[in-house]
Every structure is written in C-alpha cells, then in structure tokens.
C-alpha positions, 0 to 999 in steps of 0.5 A: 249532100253537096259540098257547098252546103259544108263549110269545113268538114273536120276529121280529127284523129288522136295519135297516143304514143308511148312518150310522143306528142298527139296530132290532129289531122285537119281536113279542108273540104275546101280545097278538094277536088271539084266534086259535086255530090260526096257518095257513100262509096267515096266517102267509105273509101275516105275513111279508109285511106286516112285510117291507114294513112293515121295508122302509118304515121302513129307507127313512125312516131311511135317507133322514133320515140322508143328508138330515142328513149332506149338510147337515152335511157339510164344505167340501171343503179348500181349495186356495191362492188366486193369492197371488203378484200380489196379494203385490206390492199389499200389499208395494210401497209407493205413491208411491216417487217423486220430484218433477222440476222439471217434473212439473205441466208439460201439455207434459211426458211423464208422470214416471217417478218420479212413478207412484204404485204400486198401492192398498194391498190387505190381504194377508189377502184373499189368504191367507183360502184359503191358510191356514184362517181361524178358524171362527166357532162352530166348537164349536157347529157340531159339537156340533150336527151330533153331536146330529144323527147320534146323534139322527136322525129315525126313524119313531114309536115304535111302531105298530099293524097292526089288521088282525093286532092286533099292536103293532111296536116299534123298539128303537135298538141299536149305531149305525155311521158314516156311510160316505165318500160320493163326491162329483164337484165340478167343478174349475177350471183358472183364473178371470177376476176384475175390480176396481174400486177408488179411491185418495185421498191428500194427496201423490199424488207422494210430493213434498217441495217442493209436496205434491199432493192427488189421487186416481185410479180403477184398473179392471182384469181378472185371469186367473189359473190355478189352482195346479196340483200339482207335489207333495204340497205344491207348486203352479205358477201364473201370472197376466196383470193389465190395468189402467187408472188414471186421476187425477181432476185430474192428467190428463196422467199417465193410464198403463196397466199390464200384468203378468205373473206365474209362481209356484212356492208350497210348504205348509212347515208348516200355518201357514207357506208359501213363495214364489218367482216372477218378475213383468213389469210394463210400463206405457204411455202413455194419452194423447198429449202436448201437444208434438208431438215428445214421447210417444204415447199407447200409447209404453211407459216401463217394464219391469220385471222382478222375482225375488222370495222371500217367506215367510208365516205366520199364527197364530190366538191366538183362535177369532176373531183372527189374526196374519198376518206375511209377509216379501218379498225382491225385486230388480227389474231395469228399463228404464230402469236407474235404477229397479233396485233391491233392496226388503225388505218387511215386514208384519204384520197383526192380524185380527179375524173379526167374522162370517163375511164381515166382518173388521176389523184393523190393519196395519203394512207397511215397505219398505226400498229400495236402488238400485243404479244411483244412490246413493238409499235408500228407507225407507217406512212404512204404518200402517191399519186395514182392513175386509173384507166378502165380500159372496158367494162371488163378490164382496167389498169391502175398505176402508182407511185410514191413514198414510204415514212415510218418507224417502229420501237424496233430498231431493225425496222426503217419504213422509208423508201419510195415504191412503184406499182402498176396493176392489171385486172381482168373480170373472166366472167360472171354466174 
C-alpha cells in the first residue's frame, strides 16, 4: 500500500492514570520519512516502538501524579486527645486553702489546707485534637494543591523518533480523580507523657494573715490509653498520673500525688463535646517529720474521689481566632470528710493561632466551691495571658501568667495575688 493513497494514518493511545489527564497520540503520515511502500516488517517494528514509547510516557505521568498526590494528602482526622485529667488542671483553682496557726511549724505535719492545687494549664492544649484548630493558609494550601493535580508534570510536548522521522504529540483530554489509596497507619493503644513544669506566686497558701512567696517544681509521668470507640461518636478512656512537687523554701511540705482517671467522652455536635468521669486523687507524705510521734514519709493524707460532668465548646470567629468555653460540674467525696465538697467551674478562653506551632491568648477561669461538711463557701477567680508553642509532634511548652481574686466565709483565706508558670511536656512514646 502506498503512502500517497493514506491521507492521514491515525494511532490513538488512551493513557489512564491514577488522578492524571489522558493523552492521545497523533501520528502524521504526512511528514514521515520518504517511504514508498509500508512493509509488514516495518509496520510491526512501528507498532512496537510506540507501544514502548506509550508505555514510558504513561509510566512518568503516572509516577509525577502519585508523587504529588502523596505530598499533598491530608492528615488523617484526628481522634480526641486524653481530655479528662487535664480538664481538672485547667478548672481547680490553685491554692484552695486555708492558713493553721501552725502552718510554718518544722515539727507540724504538712496542712491539708495548705496544699496548693495543680498549675494552671490552658485548656486549649487539651482540646487542639479534640476539636479541629484553624488551619493556617488553609486557602492557599488548597488552591495550590488544586493547581498541582490540574497541572501535573507530564513528559515534553512533543518528541521526535529519527530513527521513523515521526513526530508524537500529546494532546490533554478529560481529566479523572485520583482514586482512594489505602493507607495502613499504625494506631496506638495508649502513650507514656512526662512534664516538667514551675509555679511561683506571691501567696503559696492562699493565707489572709501572713502571705507567702514561693514556688515549687511538679515533675511527673502520664500513662494514658487511647479513646477507644463505644459508638460512632462515643469514646471510653482512662489515665494513671504520678507526680512530684517539691517547694523551693517551703520544704516540710514536699507531698506526691497519685491520680486515677476513667472517662466516657460523647462528640454532640462538631463543635461541642460532653464529658462524665470519675477521678481518685491520693496524695503522701515526702518527708519524715521532725517529731517523732507525728507523720512518715509515704503516710497518706488524702483521698478523694470526684464524679464530674463537663461540657465543651469551641468556636472559630476568624481563620486564625478561636473562642473556647467550657463548663465543669464536680462533687468531690474525701478522707478527711471535711474537704467534701461541690465546685461549678467556668472558663473561657480567647485564642490567637500566630503560626502553626505558636498560639498566644487570654484566659478568664471562675470556680465556685460549697462544702458540704462545714459552713465554708469558696469563690475564685483567674485571669492570664498564655503562650503555646508546640515544639515538634512529640513536645510542647505552654506559658502563663496572671492574677488571682476571691474570697471565702472563712476569714483565713485571701485568693488574691498574681502567679507565673511555665511548662514542659514531652510524649516518651506510644503502644
């Protein structure tokens, strides 16, 4: 057959990539070399080199539209984070204490009243997996990772075979979605966390008669499990906490503390969760006493136990500010049974996403305490400024610093008095 009886010979190949474009190959006879007669030989050979060629090129497109669709993947959604034990840092108020007569006494055991509560933690380094915080740049990362899978890298746009003095043009045609890749990620039953943190204030005690300056350092171990799934929205999880606080010159009032945490968290809404659980704090003696008919180092001098009910919410009034509120009712059951007692907590939180890892923000926290074994009522608040830095997927620091206001029917107590804190926390590892 020869060529001048061929108008245009025609060889369309399909390409079919995973999220890419198809391409049809276009074949002018016209501008082929000066053959007379197409043998069957040289026909077969054709065939073969642009089945190869074809097969190279749908390789590239296929290989550049996985590569970019990996980068550009999401994170997977993220499951809640072990909200309950740190729910109680951010909703007891610090010092709810009152001053004895002899509460600087070397020879005394270490007063009750007189046990400042844990640091201050800002609730939003609980809630950042619980509920979605802004995404910084959210729009351009998406208009850029659109532009990537319309405009993905494809071979030149033409090219010359020599050898057949034909020229291979590619022409983009409908393109297709990427399709649902499978991905197997590992997932933890539970994590080991240490933190390190220091409190300073000028009333360690919460004392009206003669306020004290201190500070001390809390170290301690977190082994929490992860939330397991009761329902489609419904999570079970617990925690064991171990700590050590140590004051800088109030030394005879060194204690450990051990707590225990069982949770049931239910998603209500996107934005808003709910909470029940139940808690056992105990704490112990660190040291020996002076006197020799008095407490042990190790001897126990509370257990508490605490049924709680807390409601959450966050809402985003900007891509980078957030309002967070949350609201705790608690009764708390005690040995000794004068520090039973009911505590409404309320807090609300103004949140600023700087970068990605840095977040700065406002605080305001109120707690309202009635004990039911004593006439004494409590109420208590907080006001500072925070600052969140996640440092790396495994480590982050918080700062704050404040004020403290309140009062109480008892006439030893005085809230007032500012604080500073800063904290370190560092995941070990996760099983």
């Amino acid at each position: 057959m020869r060529l001048n009886n061929w108008k245009n010979l025609f060889f369309c190949i399909f390409l079919a990539s995973s999220g890419g474009s198809w391409c049809c190959i276009r074949v002018d006879a016209a501008e082929s070399a000066n053959t007379d007669i197409w043998r069957p030989q040289n026909l077969a050979s054709t065939q073969l080199n642009y089945q190869q060629l074809c097969q190279k090129l749908e390789q590239e497109v296929i290989n550049s539209l996985c590569k970019q669709a990996s980068e550009s993947h999401p994170l997977d959604s993220q499951m809640p984070l072990n909200l309950a034990q740190q729910t109680r840092e951010i909703t007891q108020a610090p010092g709810t204490t009152e001053k004895p007569e002899d509460t600087q006494k070397q020879d005394g055991p270490p007063q009750l009243e007189s046990q400042p509560s844990n640091l201050p933690t800002s609730p939003p380094d609980s809630k950042e997996q619980l509920l979605n915080a802004p995404e910084i740049n959210y729009s351009q990362r998406l208009e850029r990772l659109i532009q990537l899978l319309r405009s993905p890298k494809l071979p030149p746009e033409s090219y010359s075979d020599h050898e057949l003095g034909l020229r291979v043009r590619l022409l983009p045609l409908e393109q297709q979605p990427l399709p649902p890749t499978a991905v197997v990620k590992f997932k933890p039953i539970g994590s080991l966390q240490a933190r390190v943190g220091y409190f300073q204030t000028n009333n360690i005690f919460s004392s009206n008669d003669s306020p004290i300056e201190d500070g001390f350092v809390i170290s301690g171990l977190t082994l929490a499990s992860a939330y397991f799934p009761l329902g489609s929205k419904t999570y079970l999880n617990g925690s064991i906490d171990g700590n050590l606080i140590r004051y800088l010159n109030q030394s005879q009032y060194h204690y450990n503390q051990v707590r225990f945490n069982l949770s049931i968290y239910q998603q209500l809404s996107q934005r808003m969760y709910g909470e029940i659980s139940w808690s056992n704090q105990q704490l112990f003696y660190a040291n020996n006493s002076d006197r020799l008919d008095s407490f042990k180092a190790g001897d126990r001098f509370l257990n508490e136990n605490s049924l709680e009910l807390s409601l959450g919410r966050r809402d985003p009034l900007t891509p980078k500010l957030t309002l967070d509120s949350f609201y705790e009712l608690s009764l708390n059951f005690a040995d000794p049974l004068s520090r039973n007692r009911i505590i409404n907590s309320f807090w609300v939180s103004l949140n600023y996403y700087l970068q990605k890892p840095l977040q700065v923000g406002i605080d305001y926290q109120a707690n309202f305490s009635d004990f039911t074994q004593r006439d004494r009522e409590d109420q208590f608040h907080r006001l500072f400024g925070h600052l969140n830095y996640q440092i790396s997927d495994t480590t982050n620091m918080n700062v704050q610093a404040g004020v403290s206001l309140g009062s109480s029917t008892d006439e030893n107590i005085d809230f007032d008095g500012w604080f500073f804190s800063i904290n370190y926390n560092l995941q070990l590892g996760q099983f």
